[in-house]
C-alpha positions in Angstrom: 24.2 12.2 20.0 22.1 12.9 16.9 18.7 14.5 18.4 15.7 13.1 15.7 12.1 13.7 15.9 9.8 10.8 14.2 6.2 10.6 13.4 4.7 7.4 14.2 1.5 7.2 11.4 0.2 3.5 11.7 -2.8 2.4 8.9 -3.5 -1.3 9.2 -1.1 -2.3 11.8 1.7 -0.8 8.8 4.0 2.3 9.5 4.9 4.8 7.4 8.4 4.8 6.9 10.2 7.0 4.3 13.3 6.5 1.8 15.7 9.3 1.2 16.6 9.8 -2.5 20.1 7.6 -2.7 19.6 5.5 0.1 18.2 1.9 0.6 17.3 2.2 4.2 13.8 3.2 5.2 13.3 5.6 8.5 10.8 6.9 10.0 9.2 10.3 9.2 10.7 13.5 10.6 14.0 14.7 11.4 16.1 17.5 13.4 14.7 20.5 15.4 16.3 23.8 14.3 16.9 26.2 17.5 14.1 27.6 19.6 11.9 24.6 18.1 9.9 22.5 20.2 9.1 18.9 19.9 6.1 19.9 18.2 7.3 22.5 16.1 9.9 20.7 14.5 8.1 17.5 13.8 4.7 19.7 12.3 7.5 20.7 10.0 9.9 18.3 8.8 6.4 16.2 8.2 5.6 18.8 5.9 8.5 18.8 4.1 8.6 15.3 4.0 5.4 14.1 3.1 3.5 17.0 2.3 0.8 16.4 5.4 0.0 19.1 7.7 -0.4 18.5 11.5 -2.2 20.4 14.1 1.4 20.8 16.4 -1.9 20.1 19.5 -2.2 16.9 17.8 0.7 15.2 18.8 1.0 12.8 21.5 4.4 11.5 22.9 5.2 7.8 22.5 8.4 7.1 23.7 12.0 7.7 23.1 14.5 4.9 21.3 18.4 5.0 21.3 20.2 3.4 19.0 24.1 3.2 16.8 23.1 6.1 14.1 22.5 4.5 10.9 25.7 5.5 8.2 27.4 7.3 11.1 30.7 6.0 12.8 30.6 3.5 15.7 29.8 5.3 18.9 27.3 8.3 17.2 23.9 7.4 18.9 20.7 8.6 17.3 18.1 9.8 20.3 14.5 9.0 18.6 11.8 11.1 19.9 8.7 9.3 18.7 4.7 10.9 18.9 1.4 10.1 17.0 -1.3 11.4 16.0 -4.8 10.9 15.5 -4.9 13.0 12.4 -5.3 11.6 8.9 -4.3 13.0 5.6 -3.0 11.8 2.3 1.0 11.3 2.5 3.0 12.4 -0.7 6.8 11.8 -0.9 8.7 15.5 -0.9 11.6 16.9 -0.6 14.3 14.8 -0.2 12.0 11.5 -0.1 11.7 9.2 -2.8 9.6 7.2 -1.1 6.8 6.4 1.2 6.0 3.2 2.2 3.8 1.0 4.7 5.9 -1.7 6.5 4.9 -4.2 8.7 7.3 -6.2 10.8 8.6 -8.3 8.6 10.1 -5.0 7.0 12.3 -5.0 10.1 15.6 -5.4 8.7 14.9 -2.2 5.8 14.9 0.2 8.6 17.5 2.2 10.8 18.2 0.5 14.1 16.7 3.0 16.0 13.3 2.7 14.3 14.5 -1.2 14.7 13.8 -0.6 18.2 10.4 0.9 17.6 9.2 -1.7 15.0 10.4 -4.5 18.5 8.2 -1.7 20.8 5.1 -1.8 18.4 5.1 -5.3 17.4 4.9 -6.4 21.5 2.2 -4.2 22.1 0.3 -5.6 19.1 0.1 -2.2 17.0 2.9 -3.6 14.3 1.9 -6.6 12.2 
């Protein structure tokens, strides 16, 4: 089980979503806690790193967690997607490893990993994801 930490950062019922430099699926923002880290602690900084936005760790609120075949992994690797938000605003700029930050609304769907699949199905039911 791949342990992943996501940011869920919605403008316009869009999604911030992120492209790593030689790939062609989007994901969304965060990653993997190094050891001691919290929820909180890992996501303030793999956002960061990633898009160059600084979050109050108090800021976060838990969403909900999505399982799913990890994307570019062999068949039976599961990705475990720990998703928060935030009420916090700043500009996003790609770093890092990122080439690219993008909105995406539902019809996006099929450019994403099938974890954050999962969480586009969640958010569009609820309304949140055009």
């Amino acid at each position: 089980m791949i342990d992943k930490l996501a940011l869920i950062y919605m403008e316009n019922k869009k999604i911030l979503a992120a492209r790593s430099r030689g790939r062609d699926t989007y994901y969304i923002p965060g990653g993997k806690r190094e050891p001691g880290e919290s929820d909180e602690e890992a996501l303030v900084r793999e956002i960061s790193e990633e898009i160059s936005m600084s979050l109050a760790p108090s800021s976060l609120e838990f969403y909900g967690e999505f399982h799913a075949q990890a994307h570019g992994q062999p068949e039976g690797v599961l990705v475990r997607l720990r998703c928060y938000t935030t009420s916090e605003r700043a500009e996003v700029k790609a770093a890092a490893e990122i080439d690219e930050a993008s909105w995406l609304g539902y019809a996006d769907r099929p450019r994403v990993s099938l974890a954050a699949q999962l969480l586009f199905d969640d958010l569009h039911a609820k309304g949140l994801l055009a």
